[in-house]
N, CA, C and O atoms as a Tripos MOL2 file, in Angstrom:
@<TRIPOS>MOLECULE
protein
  168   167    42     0     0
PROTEIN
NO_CHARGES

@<TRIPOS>ATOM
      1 N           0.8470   -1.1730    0.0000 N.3       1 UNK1
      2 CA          0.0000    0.0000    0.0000 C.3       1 UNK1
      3 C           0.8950    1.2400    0.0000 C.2       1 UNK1
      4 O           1.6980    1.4570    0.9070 O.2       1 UNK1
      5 N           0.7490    1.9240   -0.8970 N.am      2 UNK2
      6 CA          1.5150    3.2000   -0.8400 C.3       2 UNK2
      7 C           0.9900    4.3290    0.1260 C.2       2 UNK2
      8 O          -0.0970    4.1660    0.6810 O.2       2 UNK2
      9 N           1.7810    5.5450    0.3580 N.am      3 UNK3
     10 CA          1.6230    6.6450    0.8700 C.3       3 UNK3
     11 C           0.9410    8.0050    0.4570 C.2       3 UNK3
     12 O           1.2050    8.8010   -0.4440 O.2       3 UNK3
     13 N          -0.2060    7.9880    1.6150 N.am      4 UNK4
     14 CA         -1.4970    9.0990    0.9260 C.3       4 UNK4
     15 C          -0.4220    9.8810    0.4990 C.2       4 UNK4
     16 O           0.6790    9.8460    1.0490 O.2       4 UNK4
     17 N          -0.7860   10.8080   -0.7640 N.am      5 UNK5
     18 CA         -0.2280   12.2760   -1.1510 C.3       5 UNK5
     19 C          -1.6820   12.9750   -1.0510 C.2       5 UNK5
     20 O          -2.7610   12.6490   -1.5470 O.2       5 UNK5
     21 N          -1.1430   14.5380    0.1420 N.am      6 UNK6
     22 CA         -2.4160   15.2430   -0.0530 C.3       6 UNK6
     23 C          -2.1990   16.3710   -1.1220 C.2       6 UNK6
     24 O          -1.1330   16.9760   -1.2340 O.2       6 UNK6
     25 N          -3.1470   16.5660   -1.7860 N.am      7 UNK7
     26 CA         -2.5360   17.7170   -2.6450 C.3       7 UNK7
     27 C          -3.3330   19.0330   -2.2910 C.2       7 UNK7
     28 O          -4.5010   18.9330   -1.9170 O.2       7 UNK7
     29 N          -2.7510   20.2070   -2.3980 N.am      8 UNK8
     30 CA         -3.2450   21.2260   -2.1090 C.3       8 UNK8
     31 C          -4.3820   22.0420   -2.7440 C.2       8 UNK8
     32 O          -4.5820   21.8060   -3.9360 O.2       8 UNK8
     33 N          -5.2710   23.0910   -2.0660 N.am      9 UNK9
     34 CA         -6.4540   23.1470   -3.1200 C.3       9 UNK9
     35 C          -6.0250   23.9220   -4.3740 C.2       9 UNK9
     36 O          -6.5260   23.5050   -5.4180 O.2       9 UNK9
     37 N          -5.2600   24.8850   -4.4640 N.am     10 UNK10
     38 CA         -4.5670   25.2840   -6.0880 C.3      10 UNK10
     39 C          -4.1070   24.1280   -6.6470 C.2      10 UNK10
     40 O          -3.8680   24.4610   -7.8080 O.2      10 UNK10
     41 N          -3.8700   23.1150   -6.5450 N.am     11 UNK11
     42 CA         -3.3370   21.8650   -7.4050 C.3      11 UNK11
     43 C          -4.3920   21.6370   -8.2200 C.2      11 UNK11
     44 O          -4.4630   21.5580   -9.4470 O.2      11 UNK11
     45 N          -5.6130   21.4970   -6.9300 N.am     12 UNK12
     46 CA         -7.0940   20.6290   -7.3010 C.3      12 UNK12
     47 C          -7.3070   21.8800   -8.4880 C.2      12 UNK12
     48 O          -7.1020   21.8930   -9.7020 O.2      12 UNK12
     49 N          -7.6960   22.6690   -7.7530 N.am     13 UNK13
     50 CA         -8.4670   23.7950   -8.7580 C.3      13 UNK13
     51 C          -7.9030   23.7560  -10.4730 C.2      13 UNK13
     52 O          -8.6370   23.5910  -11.4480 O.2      13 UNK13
     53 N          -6.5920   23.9320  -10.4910 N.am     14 UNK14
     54 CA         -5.0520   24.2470  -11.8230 C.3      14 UNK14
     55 C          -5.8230   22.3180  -12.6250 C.2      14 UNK14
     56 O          -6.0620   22.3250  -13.8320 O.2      14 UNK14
     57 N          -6.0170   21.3420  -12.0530 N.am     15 UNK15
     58 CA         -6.3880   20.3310  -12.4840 C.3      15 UNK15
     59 C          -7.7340   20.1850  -13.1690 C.2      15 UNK15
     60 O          -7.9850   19.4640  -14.1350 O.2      15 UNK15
     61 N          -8.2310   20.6720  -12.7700 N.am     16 UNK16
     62 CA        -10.2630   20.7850  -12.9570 C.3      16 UNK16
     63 C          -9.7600   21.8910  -14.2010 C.2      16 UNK16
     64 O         -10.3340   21.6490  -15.2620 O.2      16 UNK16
     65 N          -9.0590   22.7370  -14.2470 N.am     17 UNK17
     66 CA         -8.6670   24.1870  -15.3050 C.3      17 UNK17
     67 C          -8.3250   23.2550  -16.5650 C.2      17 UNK17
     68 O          -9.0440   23.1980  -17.5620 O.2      17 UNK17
     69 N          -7.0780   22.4950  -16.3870 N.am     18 UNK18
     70 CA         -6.3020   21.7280  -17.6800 C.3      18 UNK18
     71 C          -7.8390   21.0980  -18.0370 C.2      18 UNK18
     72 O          -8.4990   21.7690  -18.8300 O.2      18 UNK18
     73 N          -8.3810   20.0010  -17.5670 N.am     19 UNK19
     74 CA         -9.1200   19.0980  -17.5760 C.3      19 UNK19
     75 C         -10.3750   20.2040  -18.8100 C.2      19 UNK19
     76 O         -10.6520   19.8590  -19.9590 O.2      19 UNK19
     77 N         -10.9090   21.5010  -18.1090 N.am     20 UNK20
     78 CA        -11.7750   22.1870  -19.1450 C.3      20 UNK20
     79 C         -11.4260   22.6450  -20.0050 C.2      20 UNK20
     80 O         -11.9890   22.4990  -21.0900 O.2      20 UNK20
     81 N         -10.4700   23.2960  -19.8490 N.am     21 UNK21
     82 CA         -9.5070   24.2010  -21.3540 C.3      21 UNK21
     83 C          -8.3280   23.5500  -22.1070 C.2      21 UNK21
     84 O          -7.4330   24.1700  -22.6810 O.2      21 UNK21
     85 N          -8.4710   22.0510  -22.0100 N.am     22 UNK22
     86 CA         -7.5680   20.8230  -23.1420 C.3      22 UNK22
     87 C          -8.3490   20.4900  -23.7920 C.2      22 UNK22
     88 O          -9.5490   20.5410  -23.5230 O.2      22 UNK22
     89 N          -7.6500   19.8870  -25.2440 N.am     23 UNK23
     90 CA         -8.3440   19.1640  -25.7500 C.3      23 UNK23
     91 C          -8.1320   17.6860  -25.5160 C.2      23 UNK23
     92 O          -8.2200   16.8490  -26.4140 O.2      23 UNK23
     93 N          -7.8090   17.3820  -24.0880 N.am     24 UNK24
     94 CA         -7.0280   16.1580  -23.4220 C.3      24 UNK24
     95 C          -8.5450   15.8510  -23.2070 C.2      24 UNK24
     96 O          -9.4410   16.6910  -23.1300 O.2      24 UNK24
     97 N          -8.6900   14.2650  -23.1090 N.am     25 UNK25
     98 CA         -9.3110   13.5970  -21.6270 C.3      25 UNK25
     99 C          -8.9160   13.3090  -20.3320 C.2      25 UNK25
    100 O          -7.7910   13.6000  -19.9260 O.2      25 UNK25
    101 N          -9.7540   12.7580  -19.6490 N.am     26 UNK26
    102 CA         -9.4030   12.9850  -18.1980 C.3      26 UNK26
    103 C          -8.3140   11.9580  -18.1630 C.2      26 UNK26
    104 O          -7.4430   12.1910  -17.3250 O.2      26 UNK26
    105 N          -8.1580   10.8460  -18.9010 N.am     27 UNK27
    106 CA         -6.8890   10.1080  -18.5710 C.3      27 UNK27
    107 C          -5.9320   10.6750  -18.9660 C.2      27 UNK27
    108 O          -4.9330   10.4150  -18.2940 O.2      27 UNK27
    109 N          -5.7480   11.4680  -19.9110 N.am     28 UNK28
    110 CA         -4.4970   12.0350  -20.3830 C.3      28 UNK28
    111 C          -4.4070   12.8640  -19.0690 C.2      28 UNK28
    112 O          -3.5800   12.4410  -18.2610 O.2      28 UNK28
    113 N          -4.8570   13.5690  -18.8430 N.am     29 UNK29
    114 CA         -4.3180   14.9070  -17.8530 C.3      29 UNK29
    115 C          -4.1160   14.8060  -16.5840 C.2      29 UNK29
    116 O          -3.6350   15.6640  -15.8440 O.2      29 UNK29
    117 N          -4.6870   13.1560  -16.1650 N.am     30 UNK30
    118 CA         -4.1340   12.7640  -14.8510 C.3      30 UNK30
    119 C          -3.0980   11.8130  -15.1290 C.2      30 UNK30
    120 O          -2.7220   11.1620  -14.1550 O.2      30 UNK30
    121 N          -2.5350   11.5740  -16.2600 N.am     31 UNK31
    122 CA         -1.7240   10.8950  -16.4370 C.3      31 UNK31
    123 C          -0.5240   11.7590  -16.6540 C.2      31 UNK31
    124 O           0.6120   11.2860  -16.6200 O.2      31 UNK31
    125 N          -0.8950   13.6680  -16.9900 N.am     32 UNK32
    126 CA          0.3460   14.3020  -16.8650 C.3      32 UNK32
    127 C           0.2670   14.7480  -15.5060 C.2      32 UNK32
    128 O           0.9550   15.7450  -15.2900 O.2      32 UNK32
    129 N          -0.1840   14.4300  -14.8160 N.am     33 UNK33
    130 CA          0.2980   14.8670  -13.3040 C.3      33 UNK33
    131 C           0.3920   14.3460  -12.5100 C.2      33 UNK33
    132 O           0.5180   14.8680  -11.4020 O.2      33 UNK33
    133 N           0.3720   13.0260  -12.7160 N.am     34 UNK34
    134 CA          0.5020   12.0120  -11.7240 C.3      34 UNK34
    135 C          -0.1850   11.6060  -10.6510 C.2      34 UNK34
    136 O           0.1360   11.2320   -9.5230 O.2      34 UNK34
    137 N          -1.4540   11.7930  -11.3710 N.am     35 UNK35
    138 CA         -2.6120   11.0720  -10.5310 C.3      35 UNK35
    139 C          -3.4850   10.1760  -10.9170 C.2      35 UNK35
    140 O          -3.0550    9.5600  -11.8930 O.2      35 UNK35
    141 N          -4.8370    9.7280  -10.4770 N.am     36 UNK36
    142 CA         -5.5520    8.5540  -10.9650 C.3      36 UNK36
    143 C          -6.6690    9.3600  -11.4030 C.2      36 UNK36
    144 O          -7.1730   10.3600  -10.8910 O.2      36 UNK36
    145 N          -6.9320    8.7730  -12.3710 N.am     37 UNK37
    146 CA         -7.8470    9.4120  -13.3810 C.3      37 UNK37
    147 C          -9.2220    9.4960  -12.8240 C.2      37 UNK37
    148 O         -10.0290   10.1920  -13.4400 O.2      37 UNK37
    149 N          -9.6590    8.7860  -11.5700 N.am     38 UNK38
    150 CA        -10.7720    8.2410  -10.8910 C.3      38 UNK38
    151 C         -10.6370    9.8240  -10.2940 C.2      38 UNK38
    152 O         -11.5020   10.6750  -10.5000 O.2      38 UNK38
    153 N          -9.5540   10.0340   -9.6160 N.am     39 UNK39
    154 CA         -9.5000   11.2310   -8.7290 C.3      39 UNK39
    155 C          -9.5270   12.2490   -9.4590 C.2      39 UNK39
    156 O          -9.9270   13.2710   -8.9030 O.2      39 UNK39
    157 N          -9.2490   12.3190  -10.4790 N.am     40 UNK40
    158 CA         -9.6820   13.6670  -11.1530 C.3      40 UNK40
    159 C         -10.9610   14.0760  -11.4410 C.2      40 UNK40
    160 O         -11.4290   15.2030  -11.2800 O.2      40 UNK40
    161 N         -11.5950   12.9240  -11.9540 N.am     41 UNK41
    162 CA        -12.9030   12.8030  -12.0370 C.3      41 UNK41
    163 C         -14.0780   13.0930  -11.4830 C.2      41 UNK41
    164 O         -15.1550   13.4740  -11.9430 O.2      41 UNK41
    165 N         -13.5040   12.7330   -9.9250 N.am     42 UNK42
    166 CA        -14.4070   13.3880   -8.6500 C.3      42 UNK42
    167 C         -14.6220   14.9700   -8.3580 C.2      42 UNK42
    168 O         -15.3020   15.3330   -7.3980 O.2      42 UNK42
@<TRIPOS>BOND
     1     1     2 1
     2     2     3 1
     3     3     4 2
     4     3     5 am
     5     5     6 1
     6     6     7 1
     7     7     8 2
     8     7     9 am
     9     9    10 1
    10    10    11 1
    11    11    12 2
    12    11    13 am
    13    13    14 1
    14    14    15 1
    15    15    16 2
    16    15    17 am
    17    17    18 1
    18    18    19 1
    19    19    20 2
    20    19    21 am
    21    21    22 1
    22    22    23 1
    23    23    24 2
    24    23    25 am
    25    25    26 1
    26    26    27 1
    27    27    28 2
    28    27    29 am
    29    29    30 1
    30    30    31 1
    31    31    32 2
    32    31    33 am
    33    33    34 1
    34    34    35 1
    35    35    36 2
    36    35    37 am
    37    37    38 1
    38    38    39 1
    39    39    40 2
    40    39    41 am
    41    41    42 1
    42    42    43 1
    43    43    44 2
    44    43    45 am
    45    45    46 1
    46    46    47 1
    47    47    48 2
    48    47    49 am
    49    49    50 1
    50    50    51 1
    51    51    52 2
    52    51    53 am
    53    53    54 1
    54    54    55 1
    55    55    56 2
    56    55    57 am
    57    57    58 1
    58    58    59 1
    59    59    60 2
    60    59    61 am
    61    61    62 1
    62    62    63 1
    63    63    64 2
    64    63    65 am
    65    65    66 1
    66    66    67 1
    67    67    68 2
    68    67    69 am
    69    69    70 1
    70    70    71 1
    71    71    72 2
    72    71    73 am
    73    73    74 1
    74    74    75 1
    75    75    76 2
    76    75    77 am
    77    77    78 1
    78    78    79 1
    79    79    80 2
    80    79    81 am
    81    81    82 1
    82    82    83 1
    83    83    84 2
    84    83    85 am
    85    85    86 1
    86    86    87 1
    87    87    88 2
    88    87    89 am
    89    89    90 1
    90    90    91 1
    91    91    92 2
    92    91    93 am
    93    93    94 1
    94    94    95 1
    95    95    96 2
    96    95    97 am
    97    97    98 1
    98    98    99 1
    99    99   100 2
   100    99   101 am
   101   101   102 1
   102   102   103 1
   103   103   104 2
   104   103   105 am
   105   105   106 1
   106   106   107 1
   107   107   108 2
   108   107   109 am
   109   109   110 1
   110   110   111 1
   111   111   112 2
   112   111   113 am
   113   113   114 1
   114   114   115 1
   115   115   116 2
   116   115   117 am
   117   117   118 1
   118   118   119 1
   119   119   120 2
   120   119   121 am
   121   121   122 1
   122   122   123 1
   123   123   124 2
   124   123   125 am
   125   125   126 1
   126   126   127 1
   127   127   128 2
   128   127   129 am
   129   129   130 1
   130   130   131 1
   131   131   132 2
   132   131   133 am
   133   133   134 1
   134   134   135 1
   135   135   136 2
   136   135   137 am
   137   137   138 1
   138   138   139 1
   139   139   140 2
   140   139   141 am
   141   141   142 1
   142   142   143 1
   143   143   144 2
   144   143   145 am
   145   145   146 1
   146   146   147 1
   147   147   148 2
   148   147   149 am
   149   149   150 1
   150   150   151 1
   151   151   152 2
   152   151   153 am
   153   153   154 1
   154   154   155 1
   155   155   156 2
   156   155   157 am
   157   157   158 1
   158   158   159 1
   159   159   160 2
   160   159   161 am
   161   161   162 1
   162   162   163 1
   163   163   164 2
   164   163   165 am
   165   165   166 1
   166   166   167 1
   167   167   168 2
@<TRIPOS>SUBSTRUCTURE
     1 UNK1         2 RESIDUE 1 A UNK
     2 UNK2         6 RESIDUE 1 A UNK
     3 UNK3        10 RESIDUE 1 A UNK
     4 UNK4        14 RESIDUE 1 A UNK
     5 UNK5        18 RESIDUE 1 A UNK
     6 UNK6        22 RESIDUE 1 A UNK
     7 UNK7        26 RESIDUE 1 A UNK
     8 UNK8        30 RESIDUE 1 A UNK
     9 UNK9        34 RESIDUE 1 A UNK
    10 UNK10       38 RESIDUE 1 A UNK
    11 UNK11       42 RESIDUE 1 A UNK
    12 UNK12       46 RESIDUE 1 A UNK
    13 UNK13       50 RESIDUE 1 A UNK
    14 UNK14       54 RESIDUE 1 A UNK
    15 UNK15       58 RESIDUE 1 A UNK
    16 UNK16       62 RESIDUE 1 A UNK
    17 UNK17       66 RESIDUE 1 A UNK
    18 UNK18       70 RESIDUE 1 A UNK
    19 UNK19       74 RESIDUE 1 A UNK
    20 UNK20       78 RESIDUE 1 A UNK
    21 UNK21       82 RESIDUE 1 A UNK
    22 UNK22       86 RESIDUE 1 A UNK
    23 UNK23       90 RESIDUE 1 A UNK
    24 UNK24       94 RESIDUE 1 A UNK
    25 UNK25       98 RESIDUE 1 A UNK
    26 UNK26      102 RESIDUE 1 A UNK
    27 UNK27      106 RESIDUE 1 A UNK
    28 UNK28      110 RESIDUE 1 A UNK
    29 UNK29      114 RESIDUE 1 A UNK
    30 UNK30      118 RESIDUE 1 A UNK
    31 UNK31      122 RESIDUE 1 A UNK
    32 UNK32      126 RESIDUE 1 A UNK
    33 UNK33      130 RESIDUE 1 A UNK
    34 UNK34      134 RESIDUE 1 A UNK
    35 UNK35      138 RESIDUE 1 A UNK
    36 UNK36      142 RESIDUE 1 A UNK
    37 UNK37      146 RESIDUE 1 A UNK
    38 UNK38      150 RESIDUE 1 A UNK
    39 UNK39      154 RESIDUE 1 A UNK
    40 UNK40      158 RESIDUE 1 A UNK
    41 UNK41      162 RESIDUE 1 A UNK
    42 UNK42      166 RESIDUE 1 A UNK
């Protein structure tokens, strides 16, 4: 089991931003930041 990472709320917010103004999907753009695509999602 790995170690929670908390991320801060400008991370969250800058993430939800890429996610509306890309022409990425949500796997691409949690896949450039190194998170799970589930969690972006939420």
């Amino acid at each position: 089991m790995g170690t929670r990472r908390k991320n801060d709320k400008q991370f969250k917010i800058d993430a939800v931003n890429l996610l509306k103004n890309n022409n990425k999907n949500a796997t691409e753009v949690a896949s450039d930041l190194g998170i799970r695509q589930d969690l972006l999602s939420r």
